[in-house]
SEFI-319612 format. One record per residue (C-alpha): residue number from 1; chain; y, x negated, z negated. Coordinates in nm, 4 decimals. Layout:
residues N
R   i ch       py       px       pz
R NUM  A        Y        X        Z
...
end
This chain:
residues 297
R   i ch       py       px       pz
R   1  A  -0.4494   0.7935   2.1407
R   2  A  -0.5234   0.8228   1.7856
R   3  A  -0.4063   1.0024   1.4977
R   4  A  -0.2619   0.9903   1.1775
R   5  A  -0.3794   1.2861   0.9694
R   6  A  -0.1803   1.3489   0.6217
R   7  A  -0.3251   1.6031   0.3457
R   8  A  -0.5233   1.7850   0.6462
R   9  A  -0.7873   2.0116   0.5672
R  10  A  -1.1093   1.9377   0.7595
R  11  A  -1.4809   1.9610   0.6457
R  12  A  -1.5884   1.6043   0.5331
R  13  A  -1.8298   1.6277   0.8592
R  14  A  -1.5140   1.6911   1.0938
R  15  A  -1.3117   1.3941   0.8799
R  16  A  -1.5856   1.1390   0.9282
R  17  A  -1.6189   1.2147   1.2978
R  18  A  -1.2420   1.2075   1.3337
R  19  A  -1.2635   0.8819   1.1407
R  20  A  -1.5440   0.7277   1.3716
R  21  A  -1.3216   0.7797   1.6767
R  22  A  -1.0342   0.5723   1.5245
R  23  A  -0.8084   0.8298   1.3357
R  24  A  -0.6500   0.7628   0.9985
R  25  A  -0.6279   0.9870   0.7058
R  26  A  -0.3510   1.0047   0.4294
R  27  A  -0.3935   1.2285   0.1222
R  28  A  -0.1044   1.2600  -0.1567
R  29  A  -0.2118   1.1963  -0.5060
R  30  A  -0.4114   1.4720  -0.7158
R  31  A  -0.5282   1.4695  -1.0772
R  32  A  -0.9181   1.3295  -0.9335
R  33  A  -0.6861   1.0226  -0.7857
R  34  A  -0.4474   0.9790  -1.0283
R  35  A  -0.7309   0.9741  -1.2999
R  36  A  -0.8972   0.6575  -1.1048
R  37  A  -0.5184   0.4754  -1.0917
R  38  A  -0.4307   0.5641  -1.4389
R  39  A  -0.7505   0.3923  -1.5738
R  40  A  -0.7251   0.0924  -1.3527
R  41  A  -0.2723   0.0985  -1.4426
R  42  A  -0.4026   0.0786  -1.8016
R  43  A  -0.6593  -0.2242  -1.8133
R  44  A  -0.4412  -0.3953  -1.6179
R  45  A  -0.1544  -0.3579  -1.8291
R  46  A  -0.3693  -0.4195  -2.1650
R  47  A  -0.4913  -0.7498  -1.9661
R  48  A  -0.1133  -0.8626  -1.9078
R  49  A   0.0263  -0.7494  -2.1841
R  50  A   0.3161  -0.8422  -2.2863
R  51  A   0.4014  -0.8761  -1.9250
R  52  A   0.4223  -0.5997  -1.6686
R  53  A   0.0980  -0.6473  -1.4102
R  54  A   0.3523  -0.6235  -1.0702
R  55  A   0.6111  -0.9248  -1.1921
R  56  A   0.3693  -1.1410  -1.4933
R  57  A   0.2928  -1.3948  -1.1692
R  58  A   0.6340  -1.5245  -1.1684
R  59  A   0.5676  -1.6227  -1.6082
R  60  A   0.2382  -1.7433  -1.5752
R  61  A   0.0994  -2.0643  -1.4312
R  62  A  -0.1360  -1.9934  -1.0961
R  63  A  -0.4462  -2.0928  -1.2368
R  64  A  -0.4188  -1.8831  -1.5447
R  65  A  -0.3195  -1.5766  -1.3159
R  66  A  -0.6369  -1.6449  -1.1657
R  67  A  -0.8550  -1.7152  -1.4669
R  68  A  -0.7230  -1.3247  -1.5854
R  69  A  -0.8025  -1.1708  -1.2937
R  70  A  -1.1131  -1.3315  -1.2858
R  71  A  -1.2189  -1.1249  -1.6047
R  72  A  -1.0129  -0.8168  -1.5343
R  73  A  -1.1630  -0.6999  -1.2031
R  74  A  -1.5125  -0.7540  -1.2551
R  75  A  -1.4529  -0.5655  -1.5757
R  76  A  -1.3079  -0.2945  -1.4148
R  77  A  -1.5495  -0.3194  -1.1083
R  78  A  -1.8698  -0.2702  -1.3190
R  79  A  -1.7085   0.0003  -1.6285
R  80  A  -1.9288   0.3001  -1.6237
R  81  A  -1.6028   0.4639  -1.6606
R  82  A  -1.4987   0.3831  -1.2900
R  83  A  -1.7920   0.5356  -1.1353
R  84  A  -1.7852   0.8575  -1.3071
R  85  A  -1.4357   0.9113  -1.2039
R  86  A  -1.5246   0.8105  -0.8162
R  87  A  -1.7816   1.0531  -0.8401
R  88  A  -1.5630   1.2970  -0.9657
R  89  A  -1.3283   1.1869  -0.6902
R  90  A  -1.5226   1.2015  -0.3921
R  91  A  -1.6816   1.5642  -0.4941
R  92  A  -1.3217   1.6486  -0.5358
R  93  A  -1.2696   1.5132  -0.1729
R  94  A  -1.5786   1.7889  -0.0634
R  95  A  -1.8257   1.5308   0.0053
R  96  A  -2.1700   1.5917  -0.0110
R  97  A  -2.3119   1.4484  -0.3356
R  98  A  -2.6600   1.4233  -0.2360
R  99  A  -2.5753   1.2491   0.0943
R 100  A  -2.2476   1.0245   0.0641
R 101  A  -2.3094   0.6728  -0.1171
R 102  A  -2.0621   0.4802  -0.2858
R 103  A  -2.0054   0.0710  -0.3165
R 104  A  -1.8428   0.0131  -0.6810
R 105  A  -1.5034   0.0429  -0.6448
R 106  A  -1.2911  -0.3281  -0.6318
R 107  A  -0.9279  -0.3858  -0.8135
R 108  A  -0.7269  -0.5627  -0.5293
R 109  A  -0.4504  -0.7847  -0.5874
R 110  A  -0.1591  -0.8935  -0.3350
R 111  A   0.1240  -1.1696  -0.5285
R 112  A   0.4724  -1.1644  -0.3512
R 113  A   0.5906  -1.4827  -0.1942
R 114  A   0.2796  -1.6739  -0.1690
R 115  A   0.2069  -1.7632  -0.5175
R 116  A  -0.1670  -1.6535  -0.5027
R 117  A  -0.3439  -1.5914  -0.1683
R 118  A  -0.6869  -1.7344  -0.2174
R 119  A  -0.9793  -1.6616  -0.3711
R 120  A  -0.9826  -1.3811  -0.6341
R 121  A  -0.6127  -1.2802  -0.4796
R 122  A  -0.7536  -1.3438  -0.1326
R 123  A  -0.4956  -1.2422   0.1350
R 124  A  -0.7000  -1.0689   0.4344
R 125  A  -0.5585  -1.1555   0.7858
R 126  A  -0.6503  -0.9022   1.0500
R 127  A  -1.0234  -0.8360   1.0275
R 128  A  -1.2909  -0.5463   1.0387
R 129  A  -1.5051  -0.4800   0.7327
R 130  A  -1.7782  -0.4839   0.9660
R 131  A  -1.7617  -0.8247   1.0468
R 132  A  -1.8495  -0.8619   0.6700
R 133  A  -2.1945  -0.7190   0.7464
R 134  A  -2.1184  -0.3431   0.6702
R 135  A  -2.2426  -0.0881   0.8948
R 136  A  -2.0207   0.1136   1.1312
R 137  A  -2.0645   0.4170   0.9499
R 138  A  -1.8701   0.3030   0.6442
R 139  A  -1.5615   0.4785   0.5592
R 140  A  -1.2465   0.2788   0.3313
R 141  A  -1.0759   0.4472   0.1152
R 142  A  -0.7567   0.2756  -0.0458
R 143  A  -0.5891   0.3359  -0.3143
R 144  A  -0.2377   0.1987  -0.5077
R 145  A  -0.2371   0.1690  -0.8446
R 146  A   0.1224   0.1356  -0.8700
R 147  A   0.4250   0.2248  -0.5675
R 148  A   0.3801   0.0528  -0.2644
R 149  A   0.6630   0.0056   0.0491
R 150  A   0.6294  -0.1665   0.3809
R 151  A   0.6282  -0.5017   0.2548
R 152  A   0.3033  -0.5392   0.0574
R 153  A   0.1133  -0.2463   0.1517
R 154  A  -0.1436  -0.2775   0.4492
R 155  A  -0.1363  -0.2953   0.8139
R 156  A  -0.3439  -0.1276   1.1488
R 157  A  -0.3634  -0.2625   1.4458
R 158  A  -0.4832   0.0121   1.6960
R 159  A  -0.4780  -0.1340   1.9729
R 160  A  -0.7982  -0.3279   1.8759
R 161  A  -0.9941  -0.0034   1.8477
R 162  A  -1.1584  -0.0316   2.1720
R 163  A  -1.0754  -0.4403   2.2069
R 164  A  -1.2922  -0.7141   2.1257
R 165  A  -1.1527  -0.9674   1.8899
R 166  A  -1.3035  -1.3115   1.9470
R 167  A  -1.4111  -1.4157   1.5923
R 168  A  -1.6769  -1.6185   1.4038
R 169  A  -1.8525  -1.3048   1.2487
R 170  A  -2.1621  -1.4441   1.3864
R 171  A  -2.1623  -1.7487   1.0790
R 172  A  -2.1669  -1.4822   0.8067
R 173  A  -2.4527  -1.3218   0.6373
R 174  A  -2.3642  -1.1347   0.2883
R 175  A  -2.7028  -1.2018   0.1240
R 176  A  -2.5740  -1.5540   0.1741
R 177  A  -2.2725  -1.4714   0.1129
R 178  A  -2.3070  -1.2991  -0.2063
R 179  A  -2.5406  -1.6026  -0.3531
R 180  A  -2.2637  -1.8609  -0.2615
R 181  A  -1.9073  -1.7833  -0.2090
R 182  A  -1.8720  -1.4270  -0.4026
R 183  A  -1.9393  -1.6211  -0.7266
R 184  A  -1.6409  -1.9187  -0.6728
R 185  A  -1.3627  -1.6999  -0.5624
R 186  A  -1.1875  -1.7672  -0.8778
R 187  A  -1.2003  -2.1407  -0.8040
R 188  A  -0.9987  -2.1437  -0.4718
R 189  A  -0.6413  -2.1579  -0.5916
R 190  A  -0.4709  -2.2988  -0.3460
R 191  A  -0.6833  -2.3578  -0.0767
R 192  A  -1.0066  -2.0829  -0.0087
R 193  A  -1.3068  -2.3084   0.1254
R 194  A  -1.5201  -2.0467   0.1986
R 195  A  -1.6581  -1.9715   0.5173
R 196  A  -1.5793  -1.6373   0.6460
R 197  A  -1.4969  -1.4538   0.9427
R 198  A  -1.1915  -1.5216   1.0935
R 199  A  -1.0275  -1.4654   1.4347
R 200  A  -1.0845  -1.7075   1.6841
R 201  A  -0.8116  -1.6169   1.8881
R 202  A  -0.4450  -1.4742   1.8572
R 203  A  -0.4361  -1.1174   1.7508
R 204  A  -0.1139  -0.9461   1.8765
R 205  A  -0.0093  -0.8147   1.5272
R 206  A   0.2494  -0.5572   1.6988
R 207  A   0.2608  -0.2680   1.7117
R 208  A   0.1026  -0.2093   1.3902
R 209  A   0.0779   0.0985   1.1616
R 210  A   0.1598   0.0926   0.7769
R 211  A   0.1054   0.4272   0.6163
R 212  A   0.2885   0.4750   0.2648
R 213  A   0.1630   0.6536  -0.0140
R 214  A   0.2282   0.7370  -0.3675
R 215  A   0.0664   0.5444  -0.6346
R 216  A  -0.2872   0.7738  -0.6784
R 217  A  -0.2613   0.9048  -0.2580
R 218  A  -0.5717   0.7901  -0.0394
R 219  A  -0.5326   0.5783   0.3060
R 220  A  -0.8916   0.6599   0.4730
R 221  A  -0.9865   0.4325   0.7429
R 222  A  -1.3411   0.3398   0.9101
R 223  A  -1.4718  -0.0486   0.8580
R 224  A  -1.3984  -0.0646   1.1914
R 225  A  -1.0342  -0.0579   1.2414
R 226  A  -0.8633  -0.4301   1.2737
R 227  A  -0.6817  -0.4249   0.9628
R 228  A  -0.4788  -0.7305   0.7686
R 229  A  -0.2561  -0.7368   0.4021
R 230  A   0.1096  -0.7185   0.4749
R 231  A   0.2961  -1.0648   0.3830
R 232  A   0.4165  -0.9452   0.0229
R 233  A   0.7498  -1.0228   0.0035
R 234  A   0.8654  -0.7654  -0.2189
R 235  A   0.9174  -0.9530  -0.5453
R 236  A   0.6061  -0.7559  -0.6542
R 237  A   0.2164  -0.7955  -0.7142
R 238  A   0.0490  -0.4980  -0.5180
R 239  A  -0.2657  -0.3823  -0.7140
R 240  A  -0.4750  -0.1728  -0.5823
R 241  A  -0.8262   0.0202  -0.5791
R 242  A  -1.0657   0.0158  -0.2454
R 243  A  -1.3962   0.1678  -0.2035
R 244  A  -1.6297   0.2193   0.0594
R 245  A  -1.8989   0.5023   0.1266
R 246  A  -2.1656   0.5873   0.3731
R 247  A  -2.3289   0.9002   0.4805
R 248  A  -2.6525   0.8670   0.4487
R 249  A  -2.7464   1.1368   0.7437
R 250  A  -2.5134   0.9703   0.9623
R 251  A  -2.6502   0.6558   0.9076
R 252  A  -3.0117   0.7208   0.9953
R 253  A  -2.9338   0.9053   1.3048
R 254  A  -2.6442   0.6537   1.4070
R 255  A  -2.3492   0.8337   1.4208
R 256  A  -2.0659   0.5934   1.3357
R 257  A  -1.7884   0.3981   1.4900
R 258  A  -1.8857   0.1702   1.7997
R 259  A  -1.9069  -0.1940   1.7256
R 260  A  -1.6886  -0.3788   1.9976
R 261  A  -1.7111  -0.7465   1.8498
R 262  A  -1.9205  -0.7859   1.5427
R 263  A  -2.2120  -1.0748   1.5482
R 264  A  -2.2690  -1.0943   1.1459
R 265  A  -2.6378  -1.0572   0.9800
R 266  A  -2.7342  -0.8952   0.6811
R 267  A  -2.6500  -0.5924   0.5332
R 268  A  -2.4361  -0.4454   0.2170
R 269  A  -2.6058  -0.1306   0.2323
R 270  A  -2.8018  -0.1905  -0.0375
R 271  A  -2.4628  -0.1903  -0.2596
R 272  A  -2.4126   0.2062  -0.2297
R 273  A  -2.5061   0.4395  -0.5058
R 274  A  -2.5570   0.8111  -0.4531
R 275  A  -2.2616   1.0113  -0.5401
R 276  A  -2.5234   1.2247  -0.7634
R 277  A  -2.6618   1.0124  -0.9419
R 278  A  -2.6163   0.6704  -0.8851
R 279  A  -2.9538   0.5799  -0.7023
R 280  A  -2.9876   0.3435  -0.4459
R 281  A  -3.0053   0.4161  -0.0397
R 282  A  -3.3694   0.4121   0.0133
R 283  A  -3.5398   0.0503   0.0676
R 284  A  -3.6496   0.1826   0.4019
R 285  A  -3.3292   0.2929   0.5101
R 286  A  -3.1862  -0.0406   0.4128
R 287  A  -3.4213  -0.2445   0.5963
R 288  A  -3.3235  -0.1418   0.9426
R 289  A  -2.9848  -0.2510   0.9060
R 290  A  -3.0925  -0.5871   0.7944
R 291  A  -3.1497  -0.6791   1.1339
R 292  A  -2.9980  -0.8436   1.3825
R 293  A  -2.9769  -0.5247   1.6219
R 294  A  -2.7317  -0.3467   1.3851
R 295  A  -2.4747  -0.6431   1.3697
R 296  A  -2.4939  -0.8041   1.7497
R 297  A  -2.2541  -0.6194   2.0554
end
């Protein structure tokens, strides 16, 4: 049995327990939140402009789409502007500053009707961040920019919490990863030719969960829950904002989610920066989760 918890008001040590046992989390927007979406709204509609972000794909031709969002979310992954307000964010949220770690936050992208489902518009089918090399402490937390509904948002499947996927995590290593395929993804329109971890067998995708929230509310989820993008067929191009921390304490004593099926190497826990001041996990920290012991069953 697992739960759905919406606005509730735990400690962030009794969330993140809750949230290593399998629960979900839903928070309505607040001005911390809708400062983050309101930033991201705007340099997506400046980068559009004269076309509105959620309907532009059906004026533009596919590769231009991608060749803009090539330059748009990298600009908005790396503006100083979007870690100061995740800081402020997070704080907000009454985590620890001196022990939670942030990745940069990443502007998603989901076009309706299959127009762009590749590379930098990549369409996830069902799949656990931690087959992507994070480590089961990491914590998701998801964001729309603009309204969402039940046909482009994102889907759970809980009954995976506790069920091994078969799945080819065990080809993918992010260092490798991150020197190869991060740097073509706007070059698979069309067909995505990078290796990744897939399923390699067929994932019941009911019952599934698909918690709505207002454009600046919070879905928080650990890496571990199966999760996939909803088919968008709402006429609409979802954007939104995702984000992933750690807790540092929890991740040198090893309290996280269990790992039931991931076989990935590598690490991306040299990504986070301390909410407080933007400094790196420790190199020492790091390097015991760069081995194969933290990513094998």
């Amino acid at each position: 049995m697992h739960s759905i918890y919406v606005d509730a008001e735990f400690s962030d040590d009794e969330r993140r327990q809750k949230l290593y046992d399998g629960d979900l989390f839903v928070y309505s927007p607040r001005p911390s939140t809708l400062a983050l979406i309101e930033f991201a709204a705007e340099m997506a509609r400046e980068a559009f402009h004269p076309l509105d972000p959620e309907t532009a794909q059906f004026d533009m031709a596919v590769e231009d789409y991608a060749a803009l969002l090539a330059e748009l979310k990298p600009r908005f992954i790396h503006h100083p502007e979007s870690k100061r307000l995740i800081q402020e964010m997070l704080v907000d949220f009454g985590c620890d500053p001196e022990q939670v770690y942030f990745d940069v936050p990443r502007m998603r992208s989901s076009t309706s009707d299959d127009y762009l489902t590749t590379g930098i518009a990549f369409a996830f089918h069902p799949h656990r961040d931690t087959w992507y090399s994070a480590p089961f402490t990491q914590l998701n937390w998801w964001l729309p920019i603009f309204p969402i509904s039940d046909d482009n948002g994102l889907a759970f499947h809980p009954r995976y919490w506790q069920t091994p996927v078969k799945n080819s995590s065990r080809v993918y290593n992010y260092a490798e990863w991150n020197a190869t395929s991060r740097k073509i993804a706007a070059t698979q329109i069309g067909t995505d030719t990078r290796v990744q971890p897939v399923p390699e067998e067929e994932v019941e995708l009911v019952p599934q969960i698909r918690p709505i929230c207002k454009p600046g509310g919070i879905i928080l989820f650990s890496g571990e829950q199966l999760h996939s993008s909803v088919p968008n067929t709402s006429g609409r191009t979802r954007f939104s904002i995702d984000l992933r921390t750690v807790h540092l304490g929890d991740a040198v004593d090893g309290r996280s989610a269990p790992n039931v099926d991931s076989e990935c190497t590598g690490t991306t826990m040299g990504d986070y920066l301390r909410v407080s001041d933007l400094e790196h996990i420790p190199a020492e920290v790091v390097a015991t989760y760069d081995t194969p012991s933290h990513a094998t069953v």
